[in-house]
ROSE-4610 file (N, C-alpha, C; in Angstrom, 1 decimal, always signed):
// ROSE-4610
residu = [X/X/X/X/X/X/X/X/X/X/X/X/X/X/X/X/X/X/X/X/X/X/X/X/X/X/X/X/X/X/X/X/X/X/X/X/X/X/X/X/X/X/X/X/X/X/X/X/X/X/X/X/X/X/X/X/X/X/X/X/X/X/X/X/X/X/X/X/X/X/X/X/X/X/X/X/X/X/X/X/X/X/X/X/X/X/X/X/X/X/X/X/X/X/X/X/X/X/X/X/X/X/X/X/X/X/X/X/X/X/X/X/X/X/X/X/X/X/X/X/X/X/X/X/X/X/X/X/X/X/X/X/X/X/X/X/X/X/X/X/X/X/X/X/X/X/X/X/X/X/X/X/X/X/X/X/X/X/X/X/X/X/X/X/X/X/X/X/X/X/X/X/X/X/X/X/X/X/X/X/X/X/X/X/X/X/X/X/X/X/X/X/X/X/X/X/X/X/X/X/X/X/X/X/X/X/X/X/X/X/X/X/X/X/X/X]
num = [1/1/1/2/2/2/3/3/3/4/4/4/5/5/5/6/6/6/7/7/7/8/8/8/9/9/9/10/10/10/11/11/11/12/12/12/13/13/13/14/14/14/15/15/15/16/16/16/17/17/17/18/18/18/19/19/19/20/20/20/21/21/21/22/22/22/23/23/23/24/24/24/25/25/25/26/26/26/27/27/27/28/28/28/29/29/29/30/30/30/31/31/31/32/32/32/33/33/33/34/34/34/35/35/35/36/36/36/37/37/37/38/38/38/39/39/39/40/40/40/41/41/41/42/42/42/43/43/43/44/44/44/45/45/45/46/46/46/47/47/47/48/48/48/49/49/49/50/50/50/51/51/51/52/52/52/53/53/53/54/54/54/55/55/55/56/56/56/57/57/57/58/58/58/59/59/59/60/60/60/61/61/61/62/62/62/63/63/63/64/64/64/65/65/65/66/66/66/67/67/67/68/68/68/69/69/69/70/70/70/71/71/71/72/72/72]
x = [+11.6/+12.1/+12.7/+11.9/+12.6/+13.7/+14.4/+15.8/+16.6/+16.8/+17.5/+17.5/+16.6/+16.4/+17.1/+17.8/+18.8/+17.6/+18.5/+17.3/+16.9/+17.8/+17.4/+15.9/+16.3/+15.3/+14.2/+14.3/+12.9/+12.1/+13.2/+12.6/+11.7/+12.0/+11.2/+10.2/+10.3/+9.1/+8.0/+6.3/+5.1/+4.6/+3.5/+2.7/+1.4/+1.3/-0.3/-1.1/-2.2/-3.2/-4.3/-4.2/-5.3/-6.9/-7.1/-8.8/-9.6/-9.1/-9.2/-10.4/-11.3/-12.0/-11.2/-10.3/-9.4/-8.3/-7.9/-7.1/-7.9/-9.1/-9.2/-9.5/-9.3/-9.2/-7.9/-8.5/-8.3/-6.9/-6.7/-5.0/-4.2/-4.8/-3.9/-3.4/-4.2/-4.5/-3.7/-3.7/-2.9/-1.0/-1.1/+0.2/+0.7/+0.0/+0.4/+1.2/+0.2/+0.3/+1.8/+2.3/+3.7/+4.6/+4.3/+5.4/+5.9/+4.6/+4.5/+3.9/+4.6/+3.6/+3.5/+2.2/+2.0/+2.6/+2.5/+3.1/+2.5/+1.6/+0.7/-1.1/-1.3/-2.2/-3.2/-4.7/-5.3/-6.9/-7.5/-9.1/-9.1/-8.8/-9.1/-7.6/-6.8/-5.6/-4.9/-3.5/-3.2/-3.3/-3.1/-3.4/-4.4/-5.8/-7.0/-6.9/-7.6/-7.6/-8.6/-9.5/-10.5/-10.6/-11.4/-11.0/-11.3/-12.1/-12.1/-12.3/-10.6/-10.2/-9.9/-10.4/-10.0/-9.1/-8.4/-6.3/-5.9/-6.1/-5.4/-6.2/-7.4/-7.6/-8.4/-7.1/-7.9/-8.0/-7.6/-8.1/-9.4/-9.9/-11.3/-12.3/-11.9/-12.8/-12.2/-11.2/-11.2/-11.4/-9.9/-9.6/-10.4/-11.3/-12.2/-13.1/-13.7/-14.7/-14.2/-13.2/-13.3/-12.7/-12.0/-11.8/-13.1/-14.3/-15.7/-15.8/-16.3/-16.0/-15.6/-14.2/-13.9/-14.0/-14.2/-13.9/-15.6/-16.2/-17.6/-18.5]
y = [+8.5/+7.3/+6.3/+6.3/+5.5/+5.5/+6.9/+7.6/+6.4/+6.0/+5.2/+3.3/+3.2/+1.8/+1.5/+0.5/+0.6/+0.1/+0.0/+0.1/-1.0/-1.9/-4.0/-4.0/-3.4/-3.8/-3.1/-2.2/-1.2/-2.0/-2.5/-3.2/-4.9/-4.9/-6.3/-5.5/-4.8/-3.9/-4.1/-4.4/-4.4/-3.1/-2.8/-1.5/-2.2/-1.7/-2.4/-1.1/-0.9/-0.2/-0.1/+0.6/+0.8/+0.6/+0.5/+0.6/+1.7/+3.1/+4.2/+4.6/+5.0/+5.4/+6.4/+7.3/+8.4/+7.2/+6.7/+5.7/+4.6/+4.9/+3.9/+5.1/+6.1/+6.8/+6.3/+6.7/+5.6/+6.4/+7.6/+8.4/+8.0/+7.3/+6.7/+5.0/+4.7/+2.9/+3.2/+3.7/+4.1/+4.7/+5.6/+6.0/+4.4/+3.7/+2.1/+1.1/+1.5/+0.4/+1.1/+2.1/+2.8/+2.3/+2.7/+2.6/+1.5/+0.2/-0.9/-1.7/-2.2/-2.9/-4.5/-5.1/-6.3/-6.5/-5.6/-5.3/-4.5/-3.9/-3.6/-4.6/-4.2/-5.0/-4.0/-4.1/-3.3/-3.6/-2.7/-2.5/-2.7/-3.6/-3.6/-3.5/-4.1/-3.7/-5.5/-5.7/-7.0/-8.1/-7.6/-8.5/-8.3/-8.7/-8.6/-8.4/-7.6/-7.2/-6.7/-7.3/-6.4/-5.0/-4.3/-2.9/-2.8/-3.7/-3.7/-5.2/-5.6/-6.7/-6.4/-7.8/-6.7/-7.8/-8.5/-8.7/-7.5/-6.1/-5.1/-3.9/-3.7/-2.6/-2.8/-3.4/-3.9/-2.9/-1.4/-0.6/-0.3/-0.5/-0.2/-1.3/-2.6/-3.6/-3.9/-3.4/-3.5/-2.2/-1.2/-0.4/+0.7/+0.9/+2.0/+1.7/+1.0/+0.1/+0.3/-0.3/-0.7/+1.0/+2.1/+3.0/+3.6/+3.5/+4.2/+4.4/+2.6/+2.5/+2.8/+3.0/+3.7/+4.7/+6.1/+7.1/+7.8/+7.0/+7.4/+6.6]
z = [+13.4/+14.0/+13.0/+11.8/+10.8/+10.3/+10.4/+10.3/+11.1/+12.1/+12.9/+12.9/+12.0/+11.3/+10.0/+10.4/+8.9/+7.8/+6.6/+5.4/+5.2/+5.2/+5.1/+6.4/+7.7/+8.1/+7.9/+7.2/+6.9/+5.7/+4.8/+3.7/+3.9/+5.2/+5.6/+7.2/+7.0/+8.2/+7.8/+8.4/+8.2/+8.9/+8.8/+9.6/+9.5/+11.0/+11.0/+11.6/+11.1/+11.2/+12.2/+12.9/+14.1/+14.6/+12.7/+13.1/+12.9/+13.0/+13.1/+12.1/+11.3/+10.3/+9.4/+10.0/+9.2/+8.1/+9.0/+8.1/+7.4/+7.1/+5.8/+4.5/+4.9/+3.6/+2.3/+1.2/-0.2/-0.2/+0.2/-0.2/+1.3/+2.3/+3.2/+2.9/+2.2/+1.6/+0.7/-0.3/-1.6/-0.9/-0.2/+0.7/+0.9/+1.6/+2.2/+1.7/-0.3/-1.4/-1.9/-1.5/-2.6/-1.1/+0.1/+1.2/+1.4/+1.8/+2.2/+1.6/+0.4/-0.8/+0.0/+0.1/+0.5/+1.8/+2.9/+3.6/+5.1/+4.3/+5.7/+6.1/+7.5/+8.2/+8.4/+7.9/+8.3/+7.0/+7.3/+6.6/+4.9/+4.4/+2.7/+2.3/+3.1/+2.5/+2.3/+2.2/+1.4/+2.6/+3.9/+4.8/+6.1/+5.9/+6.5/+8.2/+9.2/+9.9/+10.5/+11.3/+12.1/+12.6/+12.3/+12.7/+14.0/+15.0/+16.5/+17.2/+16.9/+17.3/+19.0/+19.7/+21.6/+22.0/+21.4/+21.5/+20.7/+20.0/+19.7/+20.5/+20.4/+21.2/+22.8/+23.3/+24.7/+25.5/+25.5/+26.1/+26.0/+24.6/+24.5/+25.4/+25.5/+26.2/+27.5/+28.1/+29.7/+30.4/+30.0/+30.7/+30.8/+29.6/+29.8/+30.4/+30.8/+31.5/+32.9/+33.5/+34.8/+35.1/+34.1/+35.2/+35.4/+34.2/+34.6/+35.6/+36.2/+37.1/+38.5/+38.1/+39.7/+39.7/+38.5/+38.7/+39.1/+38.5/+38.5/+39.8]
């Protein structure tokens, strides 16, 4: 997908990080620091980020809940 982003806007692009536990590995953090120096959002990296913030993972605090719910 990045193929189709010209380069100026790739060079002012952030990536923000999910939360995930696989992505706080030090060769995905280090990957981050060469791609997106000062530049990405996420666990120990240059711009601080809760790893279960629920304004980013509101699936985890509404929707899995209320489908229990109905399905159950």
């Amino acid at each position: 997908l990045l193929e189709n982003v010209d380069l100026e806007t790739r060079r002012r692009m952030f990536f923000q990080q999910d939360g995930a536990p696989p992505h706080f590995a030090r060769i995905v953090r280090r990957f981050l620091d060469e791609r997106y120096p000062n530049r990405w959002i996420g666990r120990e990296g240059p711009i601080a980020w809760p790893p279960r913030s629920p304004d980013l993972t509101s699936l985890d605090f509404y929707l899995w809940g209320y489908l229990k719910e109905v399905v159950f």
